[in-house]
N, C-alpha and C positions, 0 to 999 in steps of 0.2 A: 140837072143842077147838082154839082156837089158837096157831100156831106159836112166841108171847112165850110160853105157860107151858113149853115148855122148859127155861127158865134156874131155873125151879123145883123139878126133880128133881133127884134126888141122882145127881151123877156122880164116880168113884171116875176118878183119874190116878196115872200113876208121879211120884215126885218122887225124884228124882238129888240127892243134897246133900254137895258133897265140901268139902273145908276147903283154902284155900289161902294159906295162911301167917294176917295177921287177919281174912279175907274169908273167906266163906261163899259159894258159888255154888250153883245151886239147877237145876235144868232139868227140864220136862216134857217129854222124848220125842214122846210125842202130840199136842201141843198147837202147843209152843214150839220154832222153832231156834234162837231167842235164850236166854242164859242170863240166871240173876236175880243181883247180887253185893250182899253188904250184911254189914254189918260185926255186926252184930247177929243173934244166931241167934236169936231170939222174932218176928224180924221176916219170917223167910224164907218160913216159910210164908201169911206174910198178901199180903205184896208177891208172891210169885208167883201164886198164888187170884186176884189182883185183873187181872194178866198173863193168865191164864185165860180169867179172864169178857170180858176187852176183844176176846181173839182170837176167841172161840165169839162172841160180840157181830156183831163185823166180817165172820164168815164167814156168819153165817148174816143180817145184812141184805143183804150179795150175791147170796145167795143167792136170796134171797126179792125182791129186783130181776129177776134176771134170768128168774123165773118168769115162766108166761103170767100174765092177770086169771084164764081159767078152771081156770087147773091145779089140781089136786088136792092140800089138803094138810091133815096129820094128823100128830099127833105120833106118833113110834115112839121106844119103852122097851128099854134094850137092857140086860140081864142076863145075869148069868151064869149 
């Protein structure tokens, strides 16, 4: 299997969502050091999701750059 069907499992994160006067700040722990701010609370889960996907994105074609051609690779499923 290859290392793109990752982005096709189901992965669960924390999301921090505190209220700060009309803004809505959003953070994923895991993921994100940056926080998400938007005025719109329908919108915070989507714009962070998309914040998400960009970093797991970014991390894992570095990733997969600085492998060898023959290294070994295989998706792993991590549950609870």
């Amino acid at each position: 299997m290859a290392c793109n069907k990752v982005l096709g499992m189901r992965n669960e994160f924390t999301a921090i969502i505190e209220r700060d006067g009309d803004w809505f700040i959003a953070q994923c722990p895991e993921v994100l050091k940056q926080m998400v701010k938007v005025t719109l609370p329908m919108k915070r889960r989507e714009i962070l999701w998309q914040r998400i996907e960009l970093v797991l994105e970014d991390r894992r074609e570095d990733g997969l750059k600085a492998a060898s051609a023959d290294a070994l690779r295989e998706v792993v499923t991590v549950e609870k």
